[in-house]
N, C-alpha and C positions, 0 to 999 in steps of 0.2 A: 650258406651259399658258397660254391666252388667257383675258383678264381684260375684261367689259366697262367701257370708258371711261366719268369721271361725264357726265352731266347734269346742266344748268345750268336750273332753275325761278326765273322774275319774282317774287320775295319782297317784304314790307316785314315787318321788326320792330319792333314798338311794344308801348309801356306803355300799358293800358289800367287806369286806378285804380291798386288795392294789386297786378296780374298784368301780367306780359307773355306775348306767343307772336305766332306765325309768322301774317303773314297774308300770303292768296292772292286775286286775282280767279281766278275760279271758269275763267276761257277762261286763262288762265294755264298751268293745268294741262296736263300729258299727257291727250291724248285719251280713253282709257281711266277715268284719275280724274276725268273732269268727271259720273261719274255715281258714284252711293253703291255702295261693295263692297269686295272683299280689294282690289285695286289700288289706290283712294285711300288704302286704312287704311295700306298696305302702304308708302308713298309720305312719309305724313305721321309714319309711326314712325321710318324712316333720318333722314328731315328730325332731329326731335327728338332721335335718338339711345336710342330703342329698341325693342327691351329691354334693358336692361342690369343683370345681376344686382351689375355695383358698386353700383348705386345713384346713381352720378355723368351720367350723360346726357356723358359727355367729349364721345362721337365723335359731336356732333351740337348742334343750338341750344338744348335743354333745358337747365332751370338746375337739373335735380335737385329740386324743389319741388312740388305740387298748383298753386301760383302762377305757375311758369312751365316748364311743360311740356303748353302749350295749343297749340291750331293754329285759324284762321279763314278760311272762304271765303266771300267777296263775289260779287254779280252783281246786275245791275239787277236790279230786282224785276218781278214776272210777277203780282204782287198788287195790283189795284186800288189809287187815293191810299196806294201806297208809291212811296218810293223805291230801296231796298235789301234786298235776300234776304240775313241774317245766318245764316249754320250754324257751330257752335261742338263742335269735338272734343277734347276734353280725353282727354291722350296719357297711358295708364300708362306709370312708370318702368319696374318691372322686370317687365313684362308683356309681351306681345302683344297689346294689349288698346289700341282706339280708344273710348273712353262718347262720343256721340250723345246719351242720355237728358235731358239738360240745357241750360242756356244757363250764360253767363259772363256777371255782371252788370259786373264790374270791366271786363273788354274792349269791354261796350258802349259804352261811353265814348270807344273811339278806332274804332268803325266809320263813323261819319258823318264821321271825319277822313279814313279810308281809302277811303270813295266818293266823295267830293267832290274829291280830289287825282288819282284816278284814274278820274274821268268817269265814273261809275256814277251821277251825279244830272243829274238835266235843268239846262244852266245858268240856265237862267229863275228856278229856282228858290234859286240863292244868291246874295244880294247881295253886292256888291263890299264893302262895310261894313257892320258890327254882326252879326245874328245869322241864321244860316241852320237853318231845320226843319227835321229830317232824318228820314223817316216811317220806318222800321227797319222789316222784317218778320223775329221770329225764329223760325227754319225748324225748328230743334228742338223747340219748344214751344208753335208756330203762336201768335207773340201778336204786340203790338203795341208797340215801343216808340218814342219820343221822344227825340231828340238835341237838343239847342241847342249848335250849333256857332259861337264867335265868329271873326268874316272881318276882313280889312285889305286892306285895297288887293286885292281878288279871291282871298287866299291863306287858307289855313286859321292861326288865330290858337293859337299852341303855347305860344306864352312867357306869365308874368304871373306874379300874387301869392297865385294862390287857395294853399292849402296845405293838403294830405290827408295826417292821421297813416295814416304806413305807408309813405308817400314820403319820401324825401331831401330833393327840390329842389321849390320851388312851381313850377307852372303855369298854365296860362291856365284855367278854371272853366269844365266844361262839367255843364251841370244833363240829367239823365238821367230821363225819367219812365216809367215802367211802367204802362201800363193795362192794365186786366181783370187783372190777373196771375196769380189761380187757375185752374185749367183749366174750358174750358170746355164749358158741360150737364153739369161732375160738382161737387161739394159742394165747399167749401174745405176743410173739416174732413173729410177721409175716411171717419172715424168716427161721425161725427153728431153727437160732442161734444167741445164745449171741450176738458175735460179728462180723460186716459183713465186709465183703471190698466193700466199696460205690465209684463206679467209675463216672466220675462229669466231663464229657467234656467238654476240657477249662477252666476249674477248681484245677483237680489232681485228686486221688486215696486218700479213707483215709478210716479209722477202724472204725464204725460206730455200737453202740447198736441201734436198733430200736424197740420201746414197744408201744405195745398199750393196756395202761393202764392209767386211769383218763382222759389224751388225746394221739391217735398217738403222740410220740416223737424222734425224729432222734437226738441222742447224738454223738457228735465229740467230739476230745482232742485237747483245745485250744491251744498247741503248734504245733501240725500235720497245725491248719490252720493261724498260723503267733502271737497267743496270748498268755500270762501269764494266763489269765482267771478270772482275776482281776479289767477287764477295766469297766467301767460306760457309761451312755448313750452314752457321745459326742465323745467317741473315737469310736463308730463305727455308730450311728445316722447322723453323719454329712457325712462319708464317702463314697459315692455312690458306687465306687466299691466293696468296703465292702458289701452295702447291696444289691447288686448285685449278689453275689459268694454266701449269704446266700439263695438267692430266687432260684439259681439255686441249689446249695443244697438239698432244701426245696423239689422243684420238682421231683428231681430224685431219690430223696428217698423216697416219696410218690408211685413213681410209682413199685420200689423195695417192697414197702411195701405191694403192692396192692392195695393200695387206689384209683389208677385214671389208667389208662391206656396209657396215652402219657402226656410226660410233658406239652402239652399246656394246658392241663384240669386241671395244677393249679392254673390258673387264675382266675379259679372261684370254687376256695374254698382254700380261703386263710386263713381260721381261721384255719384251719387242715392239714397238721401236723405240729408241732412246730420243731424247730430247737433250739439247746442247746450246749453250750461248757463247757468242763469241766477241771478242773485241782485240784491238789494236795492243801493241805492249805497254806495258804499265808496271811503272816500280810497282813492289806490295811486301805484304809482310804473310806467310802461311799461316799455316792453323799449332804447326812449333815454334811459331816467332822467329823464324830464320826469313833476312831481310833479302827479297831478290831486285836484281835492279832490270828496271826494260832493258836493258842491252842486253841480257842474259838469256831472252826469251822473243822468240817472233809473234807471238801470240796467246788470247787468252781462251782458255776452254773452260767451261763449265759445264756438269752432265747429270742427269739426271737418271736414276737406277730405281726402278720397284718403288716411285712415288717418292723417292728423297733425294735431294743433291748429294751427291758419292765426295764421301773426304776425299779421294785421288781423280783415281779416272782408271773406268773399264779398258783391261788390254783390247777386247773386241772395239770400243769404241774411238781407241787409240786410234787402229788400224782404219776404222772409217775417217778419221780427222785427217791424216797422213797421205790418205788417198784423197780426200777433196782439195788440201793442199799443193797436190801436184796437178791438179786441174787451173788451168786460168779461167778466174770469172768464178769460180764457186767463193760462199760466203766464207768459207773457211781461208782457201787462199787471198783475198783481199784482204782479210782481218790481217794477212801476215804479211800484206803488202804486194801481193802480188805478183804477176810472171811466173816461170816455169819452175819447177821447186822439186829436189827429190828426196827433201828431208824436214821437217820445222823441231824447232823445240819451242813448247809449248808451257804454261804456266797453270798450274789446277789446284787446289786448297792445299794441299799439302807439300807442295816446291814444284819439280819441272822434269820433263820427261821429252825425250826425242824417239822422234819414228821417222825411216824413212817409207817412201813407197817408190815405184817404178810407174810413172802414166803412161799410155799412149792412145793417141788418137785416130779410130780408123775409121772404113765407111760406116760402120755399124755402131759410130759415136768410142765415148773413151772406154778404156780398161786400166785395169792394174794387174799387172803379172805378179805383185809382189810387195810386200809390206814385214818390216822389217823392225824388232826392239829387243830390249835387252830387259831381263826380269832374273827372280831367286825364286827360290822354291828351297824348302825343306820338312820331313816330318817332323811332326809335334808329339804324336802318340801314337802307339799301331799297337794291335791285339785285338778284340772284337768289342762293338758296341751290344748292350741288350733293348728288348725291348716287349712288352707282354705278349706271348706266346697268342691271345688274340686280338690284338692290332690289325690284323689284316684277313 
């Protein structure tokens, strides 16, 4: 019996923020995958290593996580004052299943590393030293983001001192800005209000901000659902009913939102919307035993990503937190106290992170011009991944 031989695809793997995954220029690809369909999904699933009902991503570059088991394709951009066309696939483990629905806030952070190294930016446009703008276009969510990428001697600037709980080792700081981030001609608040009463069959009734801003996000009060809002992975990772009451959660607030039509249709789009608890500040201890105290932090986030609480916290989800924070009356800014706010630092398993955002309020209810955080990125490995020649 004849076996086809692998293929060899031009890869770079990089850390973007608290995630890493697979990234591609877009002409890299098999000819077939440079266009959206079963053959890129097909392509980007062997890469990662699934489906895989262990739950391990072994036979492939997945790391078994919502965190790193992403995939990215690059290509100049075809959109007016951009530089870059970013499309973000976040890979189910043990699925067949490519989400599309979303962006990666954490990976944006290493696309302007990934254009700029690999000639997808006009060289006019980066200086030999200091900092090069990098106009992002996100192809998933059609928005607009900002990179500040630091240069040395014409090279992308990787090493430094900045330092993001959720990382190991510091790196060089690159500030990430989000504009418009809710969709646009439709409301931020899906709902029309702040805050909703989300009724959750078999579940309860609870208070619920829902924003869709950076990513759809469905905020609860970690006391309304049995928590402090302080807890780490393994108090609610391990417990199935826990992430159970989150997934049905997750669903019926998606369909509140508008997002899907009947709760079965969240099964297949699980990257979208997020789920988050929130509470007031609270000394605590993270998931490296480093001790934070409530003075250090306006509030508590907790998130949920692809059916598990996330050790950090999603850049996209950041960005939704930051913006309800500068709303008065959403659960988010209460949890931080409340009034008018153009920044919080926040507390999430693994230490604390600040965002800010810009609100404003018009006839056409709020917006956010703009959301704003600071992340690293570097590569880990680049030359080409394989994969069997019939995979796809």
């Amino acid at each position: 019996m004849s076996h086809a031989p692998q293929i060899k695809i031009p890869a770079t793997y990089m850390r973007g923020g608290t995630s890493k995954g697979v990234f591609f220029n877009l002409t890299d690809l098999p000819k077939a995958a440079q266009v959206a369909g079963e053959v890129r999904d097909n392509i980007l699933l062997r890469v990662i290593g699934s489906p895989d009902p262990y739950g391990k991503q072994t036979d492939g570059m997945g790391g078994a996580t919502s965190s790193t088991s992403k995939t990215v394709i690059l290509s100049k951009s075809e959109q007016p004052d951009h530089d870059v066309d970013y499309l973000f696939g976040q890979v189910a483990i043990d699925k067949a299943f490519v989400d599309w629905s979303g962006n990666c806030g954490n990976l944006t952070a290493a696309v302007g590393s990934f254009a700029i190294s690999n000639g997808l930016v006009d060289p006019a446009r980066v200086p030999e030293n200091g900092i090069a703008t990098i106009r992002i276009w996100q192809a998933n969510i059609k928005k607009t983001i900002i990179a500040q990428v630091p240069m040395t001697n014409g090279k992308v600037q990787e090493t430094g001192d900045f330092e993001l709980d959720g990382v190991t080792f510091p790196a060089a700081e690159v500030e990430v800005q989000f504009l418009n981030p809710s969709a646009e001609g439709e409301p931020m608040f899906p709902t029309g209000n702040l805050v909703d009463e989300l009724e959750v069959p078999g579940v309860g009734n609870f208070k619920a901000t829902m924003i869709a801003a950076g990513i759809p996000t469905i905020f609860i009060n970690a006391e309304d659902i049995g928590y402090t809002g302080s807890e780490l992975q393994e108090a609610i990772n391990g417990d199935d009913k826990a992430l159970t009451m989150f997934e049905t959660i997750r669903a019926y607030g998606a369909v509140k939102m508008g997002l899907i039509d009947h709760v079965d249709e969240a099964l297949n789009r699980q990257h979208t919307p997020k789920v988050a608890f929130v509470s007031g500040p609270k000394s605590y201890t993270t998931s490296s035993n480093k001790d934070v105290s409530a003075d250090a932090i306006d509030l508590h986030v907790r998130a949920l990503s692809m059916g598990k609480l996330h050790h950090a916290m999603m850049g996209t989800a950041a960005v939704a937190i930051g913006a309800a924070a500068a709303v008065p009356g959403t659960l988010v800014n209460l949890a931080a106290g409340g009034g008018k706010r153009n920044a919080v630092v926040f507390g999430h398993p693994s230490g604390t992170l600040r965002v800010g955002a810009e609100a404003n309020q018009t006839d056409n209810g709020w917006t956010v011009s703009k959301a704003i955080m600071s992340r690293s990125a570097r590569v880990l490995m680049e030359g080409s991944v394989r994969i069997p020649g019939d995979s796809f």
